[in-house]
C-alpha positions in Angstrom: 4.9 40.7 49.2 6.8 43.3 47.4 5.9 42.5 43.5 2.3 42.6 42.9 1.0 39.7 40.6 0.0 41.6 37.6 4.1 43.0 37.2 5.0 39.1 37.7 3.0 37.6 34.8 4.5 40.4 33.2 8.1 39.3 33.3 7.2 36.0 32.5 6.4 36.4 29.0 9.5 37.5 27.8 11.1 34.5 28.7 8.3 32.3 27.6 9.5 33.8 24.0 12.9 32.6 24.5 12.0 29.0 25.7 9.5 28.6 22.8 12.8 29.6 20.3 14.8 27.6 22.2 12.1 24.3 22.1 11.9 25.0 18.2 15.9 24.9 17.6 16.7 20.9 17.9 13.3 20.3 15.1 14.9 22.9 12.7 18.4 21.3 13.5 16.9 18.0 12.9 15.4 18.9 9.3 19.0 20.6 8.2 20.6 17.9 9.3 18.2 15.4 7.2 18.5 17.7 4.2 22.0 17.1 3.6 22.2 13.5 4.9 18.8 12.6 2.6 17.0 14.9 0.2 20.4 16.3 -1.1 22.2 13.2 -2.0 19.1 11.7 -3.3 18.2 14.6 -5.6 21.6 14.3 -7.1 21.5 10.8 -7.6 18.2 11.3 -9.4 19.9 13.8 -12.1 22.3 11.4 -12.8 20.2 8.4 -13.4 18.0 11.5 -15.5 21.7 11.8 -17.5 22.4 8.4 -17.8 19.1 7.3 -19.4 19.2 10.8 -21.8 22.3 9.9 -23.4 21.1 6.2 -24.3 22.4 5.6 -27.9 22.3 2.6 -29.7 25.2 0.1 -29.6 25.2 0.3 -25.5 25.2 -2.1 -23.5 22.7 -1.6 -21.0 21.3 -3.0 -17.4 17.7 -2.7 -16.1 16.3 -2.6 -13.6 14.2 -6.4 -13.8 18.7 -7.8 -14.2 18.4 -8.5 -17.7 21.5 -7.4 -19.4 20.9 -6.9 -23.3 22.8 -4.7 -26.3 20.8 -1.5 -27.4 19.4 -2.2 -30.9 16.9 0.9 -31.7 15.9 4.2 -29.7 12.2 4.6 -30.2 11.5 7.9 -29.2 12.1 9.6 -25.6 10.2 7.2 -23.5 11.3 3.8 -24.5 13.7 2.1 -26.5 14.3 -1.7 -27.9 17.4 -3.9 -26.9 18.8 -7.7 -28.0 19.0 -9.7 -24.8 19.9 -12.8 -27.1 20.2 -13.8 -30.9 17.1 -12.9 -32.5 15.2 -12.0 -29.1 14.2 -8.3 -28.8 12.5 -6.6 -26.0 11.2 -3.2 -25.8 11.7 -1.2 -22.5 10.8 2.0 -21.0 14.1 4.1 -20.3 13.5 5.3 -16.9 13.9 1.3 -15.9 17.6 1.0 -17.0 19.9 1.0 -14.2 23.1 1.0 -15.3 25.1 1.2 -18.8 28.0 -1.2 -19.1 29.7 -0.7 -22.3 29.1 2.8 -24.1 28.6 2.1 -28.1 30.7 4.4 -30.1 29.3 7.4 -31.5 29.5 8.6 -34.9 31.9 11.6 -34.5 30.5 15.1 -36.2 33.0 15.5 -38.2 33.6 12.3 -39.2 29.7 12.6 -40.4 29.8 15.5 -42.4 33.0 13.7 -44.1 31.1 10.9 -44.5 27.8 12.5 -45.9 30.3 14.4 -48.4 31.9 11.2 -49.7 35.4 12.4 -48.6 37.3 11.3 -46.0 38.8 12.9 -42.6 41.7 13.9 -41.9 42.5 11.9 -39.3 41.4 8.6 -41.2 43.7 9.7 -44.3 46.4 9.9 -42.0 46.3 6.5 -40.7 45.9 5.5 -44.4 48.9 7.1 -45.4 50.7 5.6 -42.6 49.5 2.5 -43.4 50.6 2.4 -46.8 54.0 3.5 -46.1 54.5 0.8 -44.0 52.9 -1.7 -46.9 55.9 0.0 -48.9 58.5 -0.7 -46.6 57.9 -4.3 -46.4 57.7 -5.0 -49.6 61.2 -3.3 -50.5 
């Protein structure tokens, strides 16, 4: 023999290095692949169920998760809110359990507040009275 043994188990090691790397690379493939076929989607859909129970007003018309189907009557405060399911019958409900909103209510516009608190009118609402009044006046004539 040519090669003594010491200078073999020598040469052996640096490949050893390169087949442990290479054993590694289908487990770290695995969990990239499992991030953005999993976690990712699922942390986005998470935010948006966040947003969807945030903005929560009264006047919606909301679903939860137990399939009852009711109209938002009062917001208690940031963990739970109280909604009509029929004439008369109320139910109070934690907000993280709502699944779905079906109808938006309308909000009361900033503006349209401020008028409001003032006692004067918006713009846009005089408008559609004046329009409305001119076409009172041109049926009656």
């Amino acid at each position: 023999m040519l090669i003594t043994p010491a200078f073999a188990q020598a040469a052996g090691t640096a490949s050893d290095t390169g087949s442990m790397l290479m054993s590694l690379l289908p487990f770290a493939l695995i969990f990239v692949i499992m991030y953005f076929l999993i976690l990712r989607p699922q942390q986005k859909k998470v935010k948006e169920h966040a947003e969807l129970v945030k903005n929560v007003r009264r006047g919606d018309t909301i679903i939860t998760s137990g399939g009852l189907v009711g109209k938002v009557t009062k917001v208690i405060d940031d963990d739970s809110l109280e909604f009509e399911v029929a004439d008369g019958i109320r139910v109070r409900q934690m907000r993280q359990m709502i699944t779905g909103v079906r109808a938006k209510g309308e909000p009361l516009a900033e503006k349209d507040a401020k008028a409001t608190k003032g006692g004067k009118q918006p713009k846009d609402a005089q408008d559609v009275k004046d329009v409305a009044a001119s076409k009172d006046d041109s049926t009656a004539k």
